[in-house]
VOVEXDREN-443926 format. One record per residue (C-alpha): x, y, z; residue number from 0; residue in one letter. Coordinates in steps of 0.25 Angstrom, whole numbers, always signed. Each point is the difference from the previous one (the first is absolute). Layout:
BEGIN
      xx      yy      zz     n   res
       X       Y       Z   NUM     A
...
This chain:
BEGIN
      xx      yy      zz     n   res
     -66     +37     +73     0     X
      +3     +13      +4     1     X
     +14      +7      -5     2     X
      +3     +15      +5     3     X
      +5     +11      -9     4     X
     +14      -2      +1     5     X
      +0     -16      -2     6     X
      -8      +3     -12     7     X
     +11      +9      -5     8     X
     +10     -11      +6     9     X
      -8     -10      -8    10     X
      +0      +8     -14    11     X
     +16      +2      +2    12     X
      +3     -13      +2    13     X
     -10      -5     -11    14     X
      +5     +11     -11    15     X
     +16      -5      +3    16     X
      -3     -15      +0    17     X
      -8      +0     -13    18     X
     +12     +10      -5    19     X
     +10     -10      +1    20     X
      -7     -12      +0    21     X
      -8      +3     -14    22     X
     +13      +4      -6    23     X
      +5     -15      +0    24     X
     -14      -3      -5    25     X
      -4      -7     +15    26     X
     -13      +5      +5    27     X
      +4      +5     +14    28     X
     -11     -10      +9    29     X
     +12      -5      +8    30     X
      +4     +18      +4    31     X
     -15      +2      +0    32     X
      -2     -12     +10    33     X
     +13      +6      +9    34     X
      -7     +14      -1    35     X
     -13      -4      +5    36     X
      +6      -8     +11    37     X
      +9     +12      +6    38     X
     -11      +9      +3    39     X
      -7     -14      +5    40     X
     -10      -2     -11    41     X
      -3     -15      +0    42     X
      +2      -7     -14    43     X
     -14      -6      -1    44     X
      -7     +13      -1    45     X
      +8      +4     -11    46     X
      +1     -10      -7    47     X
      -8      +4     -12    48     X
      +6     +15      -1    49     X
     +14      -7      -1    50     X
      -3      -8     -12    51     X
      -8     +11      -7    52     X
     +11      +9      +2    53     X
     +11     -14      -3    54     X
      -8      +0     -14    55     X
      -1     +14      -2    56     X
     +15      +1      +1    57     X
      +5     -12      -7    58     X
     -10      +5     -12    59     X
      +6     +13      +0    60     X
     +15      -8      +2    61     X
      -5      -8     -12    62     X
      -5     +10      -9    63     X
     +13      +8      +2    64     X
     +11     -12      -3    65     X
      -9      -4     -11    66     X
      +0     +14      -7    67     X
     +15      -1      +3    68     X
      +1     -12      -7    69     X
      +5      -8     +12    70     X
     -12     -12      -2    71     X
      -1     -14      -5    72     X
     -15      -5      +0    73     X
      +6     -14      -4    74     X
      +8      -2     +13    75     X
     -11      +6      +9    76     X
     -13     -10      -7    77     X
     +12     -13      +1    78     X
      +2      +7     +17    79     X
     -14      +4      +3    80     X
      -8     -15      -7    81     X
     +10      -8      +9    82     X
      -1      +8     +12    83     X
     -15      +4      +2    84     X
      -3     -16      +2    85     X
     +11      -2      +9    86     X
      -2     +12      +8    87     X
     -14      -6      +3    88     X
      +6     -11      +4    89     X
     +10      +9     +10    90     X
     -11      +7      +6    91     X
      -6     -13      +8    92     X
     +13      -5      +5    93     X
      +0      +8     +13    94     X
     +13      +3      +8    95     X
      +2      +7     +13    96     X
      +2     +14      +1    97     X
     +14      +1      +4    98     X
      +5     -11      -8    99     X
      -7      +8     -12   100     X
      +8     +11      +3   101     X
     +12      -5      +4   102     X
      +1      -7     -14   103     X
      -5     +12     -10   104     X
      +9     +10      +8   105     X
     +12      -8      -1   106     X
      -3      -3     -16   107     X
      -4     +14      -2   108     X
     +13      +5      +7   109     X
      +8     -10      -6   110     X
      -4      +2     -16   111     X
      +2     +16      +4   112     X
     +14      -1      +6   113     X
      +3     -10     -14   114     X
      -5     +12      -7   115     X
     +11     +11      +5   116     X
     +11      -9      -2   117     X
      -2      -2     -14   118     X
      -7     +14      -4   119     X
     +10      +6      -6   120     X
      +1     -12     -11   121     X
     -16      +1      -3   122     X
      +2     +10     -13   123     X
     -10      +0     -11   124     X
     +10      -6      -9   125     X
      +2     -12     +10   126     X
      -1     -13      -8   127     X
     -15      -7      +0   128     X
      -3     -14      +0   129     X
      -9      -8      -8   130     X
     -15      -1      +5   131     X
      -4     -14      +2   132     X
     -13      -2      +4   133     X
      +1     -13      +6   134     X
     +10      +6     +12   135     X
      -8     +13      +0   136     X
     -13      -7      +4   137     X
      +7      -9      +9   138     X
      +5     +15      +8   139     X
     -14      +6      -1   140     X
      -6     -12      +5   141     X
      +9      +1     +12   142     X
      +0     +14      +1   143     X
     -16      +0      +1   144     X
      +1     -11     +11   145     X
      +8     +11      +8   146     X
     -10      +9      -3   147     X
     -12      -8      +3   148     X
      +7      -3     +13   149     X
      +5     +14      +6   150     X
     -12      +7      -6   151     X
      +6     +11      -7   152     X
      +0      +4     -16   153     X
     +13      -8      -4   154     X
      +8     +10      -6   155     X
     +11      +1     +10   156     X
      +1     -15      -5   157     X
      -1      +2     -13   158     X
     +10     +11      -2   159     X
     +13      -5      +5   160     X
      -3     -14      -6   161     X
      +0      +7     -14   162     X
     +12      +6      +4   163     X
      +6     -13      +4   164     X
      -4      -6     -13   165     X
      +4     +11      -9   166     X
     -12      -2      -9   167     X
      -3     +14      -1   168     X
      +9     +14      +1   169     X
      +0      +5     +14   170     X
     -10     +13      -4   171     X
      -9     -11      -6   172     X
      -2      -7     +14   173     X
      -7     +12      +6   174     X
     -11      -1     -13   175     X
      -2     -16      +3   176     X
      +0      +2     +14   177     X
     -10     +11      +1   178     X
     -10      -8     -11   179     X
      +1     -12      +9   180     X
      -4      +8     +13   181     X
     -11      +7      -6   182     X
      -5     -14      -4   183     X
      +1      -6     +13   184     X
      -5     +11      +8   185     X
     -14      +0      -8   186     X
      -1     -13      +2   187     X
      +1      +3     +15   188     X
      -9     +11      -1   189     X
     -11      -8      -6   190     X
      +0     -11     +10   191     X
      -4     +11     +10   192     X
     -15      +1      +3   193     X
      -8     +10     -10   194     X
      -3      +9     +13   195     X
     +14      +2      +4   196     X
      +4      +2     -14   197     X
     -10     +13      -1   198     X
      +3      +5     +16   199     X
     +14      +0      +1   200     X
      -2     +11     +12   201     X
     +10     +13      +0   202     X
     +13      -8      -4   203     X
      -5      +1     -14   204     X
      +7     +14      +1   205     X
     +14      -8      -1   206     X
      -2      -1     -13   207     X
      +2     +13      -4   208     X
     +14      +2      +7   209     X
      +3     -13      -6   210     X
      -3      +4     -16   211     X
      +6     +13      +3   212     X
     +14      -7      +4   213     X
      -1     -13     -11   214     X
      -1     +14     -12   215     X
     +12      +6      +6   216     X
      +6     -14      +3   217     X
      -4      -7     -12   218     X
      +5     +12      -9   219     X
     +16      -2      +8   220     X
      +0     -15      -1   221     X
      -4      -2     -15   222     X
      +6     +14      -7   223     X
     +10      +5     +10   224     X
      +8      -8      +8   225     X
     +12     -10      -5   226     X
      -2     -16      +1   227     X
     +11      +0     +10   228     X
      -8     +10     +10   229     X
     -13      -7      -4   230     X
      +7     -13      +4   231     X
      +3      +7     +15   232     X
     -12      +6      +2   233     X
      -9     -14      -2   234     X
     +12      -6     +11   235     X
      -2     +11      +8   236     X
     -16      -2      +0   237     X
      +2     -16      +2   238     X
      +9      +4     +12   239     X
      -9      +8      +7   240     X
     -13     -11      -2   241     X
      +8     -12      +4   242     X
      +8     +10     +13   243     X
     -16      +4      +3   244     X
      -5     -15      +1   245     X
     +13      -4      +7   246     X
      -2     +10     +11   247     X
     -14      -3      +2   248     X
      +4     -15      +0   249     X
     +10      +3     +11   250     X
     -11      +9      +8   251     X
């Protein structure tokens, strides 16, 4: 692989921005890196391990943040991740085609997003919260990790407008659970990969520092700074743009 000057500096761009706002709803940004890579014609397979280093490395820095922020619950992420982890096993040897895969995570992703807008401006801190019940919660992570399992990515796009949905947390508190769940997922990716691949991930190992650079910035916005009404448009805003990616690709 071999990028010139300007693609690297294309490449960095792209990477600080997705991580930025990505990171600042808790997500890792593998969906943006993914899209990223592909425009400068990048094929995903190569970078496959420097996505999910820089997915964890932003998620960990997403979850440290909204944890010290006090927007975390270690109980509803243990009752998501022990049902999900199994069933996401299970998702990952049901196959689909390529198209169909698309078509169907683009038009979920798009529609959860497009929900979001239209009922942002009622996701306030003081917004009424459910009871947690962990029978129903397990049943939605065990569903959740099936998607995950099948699409092959880290889940949190799943996860976030689920507990939304579900109003079992505050909104701020979804970016913390989301960002824990993601890191979880993605090292359990990363350690399915062959030891050599793990230890010569090539030049894309570079994203990372772009990427760790714009989760601090991101992070410090999402967990301190911005209102839940702008924290709820910004995650329907990053949902939109993964679902419109796979869609076009899907219509390509």
């Amino acid at each position: 692989m071999n990028l010139n000057p300007a693609n690297w500096m294309i490449l960095f761009a792209a990477v600080f921005t997705v991580a930025f706002f990505y990171s600042s709803v808790g997500h890792g940004g593998a969906t943006g890196y993914l899209a990223a890579l592909s425009l400068i014609g990048v094929a995903p397979a190569s970078a496959r391990v420097a996505v999910l280093l820089a997915n964890v490395l932003v998620a960990s820095v997403a979850w440290w943040r909204f944890w010290k922020a006090g927007h975390f619950e270690w109980r509803v992420l243990l009752v998501f991740a022990l049902a999900s982890v199994p069933c996401a096993w299970l998702g990952s040897k049901v196959h689909i085609g390529p198209q169909t895969y698309k078509l169907v995570l683009g038009a979920v992703l798009t529609a959860a997003g497009v929900l979001l807008i239209l009922r942002a401006r009622w996701q306030t801190e003081d917004v009424a919260v459910r009871e947690f019940y962990w029978p129903p919660a397990m049943a939605v992570g065990g569903v959740l990790g099936f998607l995950s399992g099948l699409t092959g990515i880290g889940g949190g796009v799943f996860l976030s407008p689920a507990l939304y949905a579900f109003r079992w947390v505050k909104p701020k508190t979804t970016g913390g659970i989301a960002a824990g769940f993601i890191v979880l997922n993605s090292v359990a990716g990363l350690a399915g990969t062959g030891w050599q691949e793990l230890t010569h991930p090539g030049p894309l190992l570079w994203l990372t520092l772009p990427a760790i650079i714009g989760a601090l910035l991101g992070t410090h916005l999402g967990a301190r700074r911005w209102s839940s009404v702008t924290f709820s448009r910004v995650l329907a805003g990053v949902l939109i743009f993964a679902g419109g990616k796979l869609l076009l690709e899907a219509a390509a």
